[in-house]
N, C-alpha and C positions, 0 to 999 in steps of 0.2 A: 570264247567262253571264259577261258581265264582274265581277261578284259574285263570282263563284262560284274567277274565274281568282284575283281579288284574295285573298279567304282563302286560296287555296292556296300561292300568292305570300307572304303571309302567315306559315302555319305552316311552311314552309321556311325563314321567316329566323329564327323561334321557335326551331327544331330545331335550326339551322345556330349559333347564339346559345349556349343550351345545353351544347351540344357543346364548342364553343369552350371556355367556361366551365367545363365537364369538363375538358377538355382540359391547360387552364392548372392546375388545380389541382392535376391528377396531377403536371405538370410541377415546383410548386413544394414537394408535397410526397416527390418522389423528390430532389430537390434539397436539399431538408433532411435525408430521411434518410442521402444520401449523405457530408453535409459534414459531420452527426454520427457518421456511421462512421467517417469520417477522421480523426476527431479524437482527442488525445493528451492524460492528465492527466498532465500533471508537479507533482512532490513538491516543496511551496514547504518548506525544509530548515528558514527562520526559523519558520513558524507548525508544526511538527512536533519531537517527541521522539521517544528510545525510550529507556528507563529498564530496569536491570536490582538486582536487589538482593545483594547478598552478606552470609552470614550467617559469622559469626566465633564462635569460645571459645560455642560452641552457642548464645547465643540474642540477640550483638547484632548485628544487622541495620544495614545502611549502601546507601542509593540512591546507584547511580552512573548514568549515562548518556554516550552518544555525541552529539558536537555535528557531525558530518556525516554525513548523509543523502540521497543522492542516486535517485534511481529515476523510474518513470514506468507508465501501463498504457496499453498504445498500442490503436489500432484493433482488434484481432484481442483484445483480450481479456487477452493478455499481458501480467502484472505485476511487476515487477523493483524489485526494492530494495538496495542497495547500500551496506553500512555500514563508515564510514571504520576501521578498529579504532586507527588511531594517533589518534584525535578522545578516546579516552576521557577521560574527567571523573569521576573523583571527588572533589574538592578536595584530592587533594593528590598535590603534584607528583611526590615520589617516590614513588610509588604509583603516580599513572600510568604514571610510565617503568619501574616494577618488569612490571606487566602486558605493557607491548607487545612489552618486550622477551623475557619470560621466560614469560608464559602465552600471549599470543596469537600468540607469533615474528614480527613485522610485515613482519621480512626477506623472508620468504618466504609469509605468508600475511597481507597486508595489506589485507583486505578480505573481510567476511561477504557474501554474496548470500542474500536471501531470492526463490523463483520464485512464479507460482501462475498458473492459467490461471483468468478472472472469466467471470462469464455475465455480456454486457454490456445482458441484455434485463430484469434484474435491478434495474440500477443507471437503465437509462430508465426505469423505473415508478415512481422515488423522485419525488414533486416538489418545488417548490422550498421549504424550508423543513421536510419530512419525514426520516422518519428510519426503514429498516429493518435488523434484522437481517442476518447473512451469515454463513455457517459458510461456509470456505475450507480446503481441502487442501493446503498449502505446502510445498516442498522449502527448506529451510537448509544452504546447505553453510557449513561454518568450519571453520578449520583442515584445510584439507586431508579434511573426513568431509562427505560428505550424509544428511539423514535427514528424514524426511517426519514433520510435524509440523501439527496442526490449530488455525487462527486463529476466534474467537468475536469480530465484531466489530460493531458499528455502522454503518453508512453514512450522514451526512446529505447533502445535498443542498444548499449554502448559497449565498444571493443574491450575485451576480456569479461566476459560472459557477466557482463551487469545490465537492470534495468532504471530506467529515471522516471520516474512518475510524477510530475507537476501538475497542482490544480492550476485551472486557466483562468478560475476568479474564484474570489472569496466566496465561503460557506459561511450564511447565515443564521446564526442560533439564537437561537431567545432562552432567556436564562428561565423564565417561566416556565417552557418545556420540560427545565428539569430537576425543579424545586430548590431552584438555586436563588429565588428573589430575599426571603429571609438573611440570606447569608451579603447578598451585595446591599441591603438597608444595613445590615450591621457593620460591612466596611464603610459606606457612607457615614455612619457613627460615630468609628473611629476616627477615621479619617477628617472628620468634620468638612463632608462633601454635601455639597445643595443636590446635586445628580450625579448617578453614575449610571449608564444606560445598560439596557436590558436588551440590545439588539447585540452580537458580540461576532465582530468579522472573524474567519478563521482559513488560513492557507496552510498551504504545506509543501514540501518535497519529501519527496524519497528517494532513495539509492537503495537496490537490492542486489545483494550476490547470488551466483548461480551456487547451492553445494556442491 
């Protein structure tokens, strides 16, 4: 009988053990999932570009880009990019200031936003040192126009809690889109150019940190 009490004694603290041990791990892992919910990638500005190209007198082509970069995709999926338009760079100076003032108005529209809403169950699948695909739906408002626009891009996943997001081909815009034609006849003016086109390649990288 005493036998009999002790096994029972026993598998009670088996089950009780167990349990506990269940217990704890649901604990640490709703703990994880939750502190990965919470969490925020912001756009490191140094380890990111975004390049556009402009094509002149029909077929000579010149890389410019913006050197500030601001955005984040917070908790909820939501991704935001924020492009400085008076940051433009194309080595030369009055060039630059012909743009900000005259194609991109800065006065009044000093800043491109790119939106997009991510599958964030997507981006947890990647592991560390992988890399998938992502077709994303993005709104671009500039100058004053929004227009829904489709990003083809990369995701990797890189060691010390950062993401790399690379388009895999150029985004095509037409400066038409966004009531930017006025403004490239005017640098054509200045500039005393026969064409500058109104198709405008545009790529980019990103580097994001985990907060």
């Amino acid at each position: 009988m005493m036998l009999v009490l002790l096994n029972r004694i026993k598998g009670i603290k088996m089950k009780h053990y167990k349990l506990t041990r269940f217990l704890m791990a649901t604990i640490v892992f709703l703990a994880a999932t939750v502190s990965a919910n919470a969490a925020e990638w912001i756009i490191d500005n140094n380890n990111s570009q975004l390049n556009f190209i402009s094509i002149k007198k029909g077929n000579i082509a010149e890389v410019h880009q913006f050197n500030q970069l601001q955005g984040k995709l917070d908790s909820k999926g939501q991704f935001v990019l924020n492009i400085d338009l008076t940051s433009v760079d194309t080595n030369n100076t009055v060039r630059d200031e012909r743009m900000t003032k005259y194609l991109f108005n800065v006065e009044q529209f000093a800043t491109a936003q790119l939106m997009a809403d991510i599958d964030l169950s997507a981006l947890d699948a990647i592991a560390e040192g992988a890399s998938t695909p992502l077709e994303i739906d993005a709104k671009l408002s500039l100058h004053g126009k929004d227009k829904m626009i489709k990003l083809n891009v990369i995701v990797t996943r890189l060691v010390g809690a950062k993401l790399s997001v690379v388009s895999t081909q150029p985004i095509i815009l037409t400066v038409g889109d966004y009531a930017l034609v006025s403004g490239v006849d005017k640098l054509m003016e200045l500039a005393k150019l026969p064409s500058i086109s109104h198709a405008v390649p545009v790529n980019f990288y990103l580097t994001f940190n985990l907060k």
